[in-house]
C-alpha positions in Angstrom: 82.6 -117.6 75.7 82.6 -114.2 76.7 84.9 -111.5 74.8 85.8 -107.7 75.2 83.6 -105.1 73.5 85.4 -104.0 70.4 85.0 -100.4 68.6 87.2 -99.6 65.8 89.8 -101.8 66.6 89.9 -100.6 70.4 88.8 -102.8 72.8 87.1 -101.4 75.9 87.1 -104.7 77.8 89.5 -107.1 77.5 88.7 -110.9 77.0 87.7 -113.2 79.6 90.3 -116.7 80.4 88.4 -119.9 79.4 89.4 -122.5 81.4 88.9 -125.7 80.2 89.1 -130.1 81.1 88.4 -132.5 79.0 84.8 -134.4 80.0 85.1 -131.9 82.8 83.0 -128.1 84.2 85.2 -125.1 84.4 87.2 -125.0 87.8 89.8 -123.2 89.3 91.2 -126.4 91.2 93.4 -129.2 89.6 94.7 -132.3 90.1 98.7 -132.2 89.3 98.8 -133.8 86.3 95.7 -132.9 84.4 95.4 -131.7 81.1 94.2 -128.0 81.3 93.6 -125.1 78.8 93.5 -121.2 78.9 92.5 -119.1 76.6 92.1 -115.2 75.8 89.2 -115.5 73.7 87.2 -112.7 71.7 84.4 -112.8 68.9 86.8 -113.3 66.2 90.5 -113.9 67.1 92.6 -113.1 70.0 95.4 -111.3 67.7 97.3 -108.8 70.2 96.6 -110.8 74.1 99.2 -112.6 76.0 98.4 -114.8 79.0 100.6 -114.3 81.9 100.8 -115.4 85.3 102.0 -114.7 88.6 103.3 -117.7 91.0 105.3 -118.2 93.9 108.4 -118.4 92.3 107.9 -116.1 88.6 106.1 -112.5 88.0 104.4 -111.4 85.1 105.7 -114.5 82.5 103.9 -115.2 79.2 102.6 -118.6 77.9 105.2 -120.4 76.3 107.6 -118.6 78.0 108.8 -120.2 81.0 105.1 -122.6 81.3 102.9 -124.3 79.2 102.5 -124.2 75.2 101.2 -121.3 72.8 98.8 -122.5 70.4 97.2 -119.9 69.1 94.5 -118.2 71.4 95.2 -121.4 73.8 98.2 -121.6 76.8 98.3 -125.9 76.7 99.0 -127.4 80.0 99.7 -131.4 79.0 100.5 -132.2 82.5 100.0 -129.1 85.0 101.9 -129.3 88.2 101.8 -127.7 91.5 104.5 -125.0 90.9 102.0 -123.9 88.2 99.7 -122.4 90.9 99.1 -118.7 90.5 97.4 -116.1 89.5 96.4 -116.1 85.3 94.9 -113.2 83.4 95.0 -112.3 79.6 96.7 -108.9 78.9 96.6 -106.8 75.4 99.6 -104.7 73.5 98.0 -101.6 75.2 98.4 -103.1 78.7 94.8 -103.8 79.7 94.0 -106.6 81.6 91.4 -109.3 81.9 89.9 -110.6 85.1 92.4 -112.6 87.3 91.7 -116.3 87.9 93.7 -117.7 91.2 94.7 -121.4 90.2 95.5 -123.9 92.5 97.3 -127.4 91.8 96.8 -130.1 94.1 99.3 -132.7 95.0 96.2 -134.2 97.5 93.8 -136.4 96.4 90.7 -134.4 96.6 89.9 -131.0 95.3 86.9 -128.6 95.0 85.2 -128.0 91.7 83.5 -124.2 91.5 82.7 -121.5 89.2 85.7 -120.0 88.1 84.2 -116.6 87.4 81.9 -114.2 88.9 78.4 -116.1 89.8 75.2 -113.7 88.6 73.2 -112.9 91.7 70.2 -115.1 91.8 71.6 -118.2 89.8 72.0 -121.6 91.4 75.7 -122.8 91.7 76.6 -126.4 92.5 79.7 -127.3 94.2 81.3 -130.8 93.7 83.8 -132.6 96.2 86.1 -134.7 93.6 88.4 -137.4 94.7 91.3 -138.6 92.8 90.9 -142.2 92.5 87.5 -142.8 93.8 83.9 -141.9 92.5 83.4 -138.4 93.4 79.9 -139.6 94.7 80.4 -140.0 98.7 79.4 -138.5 101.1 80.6 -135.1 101.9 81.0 -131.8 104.2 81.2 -128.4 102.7 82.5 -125.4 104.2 82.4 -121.7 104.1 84.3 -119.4 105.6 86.0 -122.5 107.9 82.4 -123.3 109.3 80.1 -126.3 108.4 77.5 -125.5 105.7 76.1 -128.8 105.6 77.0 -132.7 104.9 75.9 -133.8 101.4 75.4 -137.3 101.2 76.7 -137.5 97.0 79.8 -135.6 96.9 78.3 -132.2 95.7 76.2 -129.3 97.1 73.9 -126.5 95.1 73.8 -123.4 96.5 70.2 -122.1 95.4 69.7 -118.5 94.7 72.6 -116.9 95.6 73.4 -113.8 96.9 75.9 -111.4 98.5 75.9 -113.1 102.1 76.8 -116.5 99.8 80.4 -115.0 98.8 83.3 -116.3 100.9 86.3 -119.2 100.4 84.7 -122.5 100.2 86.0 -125.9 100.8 85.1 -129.8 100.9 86.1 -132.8 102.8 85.3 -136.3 102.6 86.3 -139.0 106.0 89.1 -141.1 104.9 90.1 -138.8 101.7 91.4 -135.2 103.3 89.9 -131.7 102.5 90.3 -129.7 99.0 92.0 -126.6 98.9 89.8 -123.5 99.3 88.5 -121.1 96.2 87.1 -117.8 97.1 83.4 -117.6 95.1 82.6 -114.2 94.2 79.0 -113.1 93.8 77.9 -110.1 91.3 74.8 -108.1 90.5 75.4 -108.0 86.8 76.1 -110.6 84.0 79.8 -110.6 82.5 78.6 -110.2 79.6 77.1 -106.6 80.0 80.8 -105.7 79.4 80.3 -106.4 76.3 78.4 -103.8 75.4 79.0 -100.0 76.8 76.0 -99.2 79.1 73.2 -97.7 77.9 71.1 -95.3 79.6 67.1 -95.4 78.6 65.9 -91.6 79.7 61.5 -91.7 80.0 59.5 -90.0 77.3 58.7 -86.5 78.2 55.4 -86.0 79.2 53.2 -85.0 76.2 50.2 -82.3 76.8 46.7 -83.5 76.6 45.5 -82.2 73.3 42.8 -79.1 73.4 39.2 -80.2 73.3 37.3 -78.3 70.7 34.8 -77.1 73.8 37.8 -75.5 75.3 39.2 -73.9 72.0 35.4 -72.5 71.5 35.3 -70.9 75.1 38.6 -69.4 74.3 38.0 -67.8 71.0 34.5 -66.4 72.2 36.3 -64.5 75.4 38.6 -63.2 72.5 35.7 -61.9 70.9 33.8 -60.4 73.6 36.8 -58.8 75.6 39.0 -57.6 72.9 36.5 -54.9 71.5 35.2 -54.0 74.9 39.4 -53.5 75.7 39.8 -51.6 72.1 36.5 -49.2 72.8 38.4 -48.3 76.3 41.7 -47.3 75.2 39.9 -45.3 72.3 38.4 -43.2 74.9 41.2 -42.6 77.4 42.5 -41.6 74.2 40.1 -38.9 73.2 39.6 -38.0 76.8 43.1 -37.0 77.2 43.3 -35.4 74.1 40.4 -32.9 74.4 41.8 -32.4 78.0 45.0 -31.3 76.6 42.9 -29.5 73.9 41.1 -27.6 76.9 44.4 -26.7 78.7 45.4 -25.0 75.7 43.1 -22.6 75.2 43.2 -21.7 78.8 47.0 -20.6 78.5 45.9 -19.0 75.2 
């Protein structure tokens, strides 16, 4: 599971809902009736976060309040229901917030299994068409957007390499069964999990001199040697020049 970044006892991210099925993936979609779990999960406990919700009817109620059962980290749904539909996220004593997760519960008999969270730019993501009574193994159309992908002929499709243009509301629909309700996919550039950490900037080494070669040094001390005398000689005799001229001047006035 992912989990908020925590730095003396202050957390910079807050925890990520973990949606869970028994036997079955992570999916925003449900059948009314299934067994389903939430949780606000970090590395070590989830002391100080409250799952609430938003629905059609209820704003901003807490687990075990009003729907499902507290069990520690975990809001229990034995036997979700339509009317749970809504919005879910994990919030802390200090008022930050998870990511939102947008539930739906179907009364139909088909529904559309996704990725609940954010899908890494790049990965592969399979989308499954699942019927209530029968196999979820027949043939199937998947849609994007309202417009034909394509027509799988197992009941799921994978979406290969993913990337920006792949984001939109998906659906599914199988002859004789209906069509699932739509989930909205949302593609990102970087893993969930780098908010874990704070970011971290890596500057490039500075660009070290070459060091002298001895040649070099030698040419350098040998000018030194042959200038600096012929330098010192010169200002000696500006010197004395301009002291016997001043001598001379002198005696002139005298």
């Amino acid at each position: 599971a992912c989990a908020g970044h925590k730095t003396q006892n202050h957390f910079l991210f807050p925890p990520l809902i973990i949606i869970t099925q028994p036997n079955l993936p992570s999916s925003s979609q449900f059948f009314e009736g299934d067994f389903v779990s939430l949780s606000c999960e970090e590395d070590d406990s989830s002391t100080g976060w409250t799952l609430r919700r938003n629905t059609s009817r209820e704003q901003r109620t807490q687990c075990g309040d009003g729907f499902g059962t507290s069990a520690g980290p975990s809001c229990i749904f034995k036997h979700i229901v339509t009317l749970d539909s809504g919005v879910y996220w994990c919030e802390s004593r200090e008022g930050a917030i998870s990511n939102m997760v947008n539930l739906t519960v179907s009364g139909k008999l088909m529904i559309l299994q996704s990725p609940v969270l954010p899908v890494i730019e790049g990965d592969d993501v399979t989308l499954l068409c699942q019927t209530k009574t029968t196999p979820s193994n027949l043939p199937a159309a998947f849609y994007k957007d309202g417009s034909l992908i394509r027509k799988q002929p197992t009941g799921h499709m994978t979406i290969q390499h993913v990337s920006r243009s792949d984001e939109g509301l998906y659906k599914c629909d199988i002859s004789g069964h209906g069509e699932s309700p739509s989930s909205w996919i949302t593609v990102t550039g970087e893993e969930l999990h780098s908010a874990e950490k704070p970011a971290t900037t890596i500057l490039p080494p500075h660009k070290a001199l070459p060091p002298a070669s001895p040649h070099l040094v030698f040419r350098v001390v040998l000018h030194l040697l042959v200038f600096c005398p012929y330098f010192i000689s010169t200002l000696l005799m500006v010197s004395l020049y301009r002291s016997r001229d001043k001598g001379n001047t002198l005696t002139l006035l005298t």
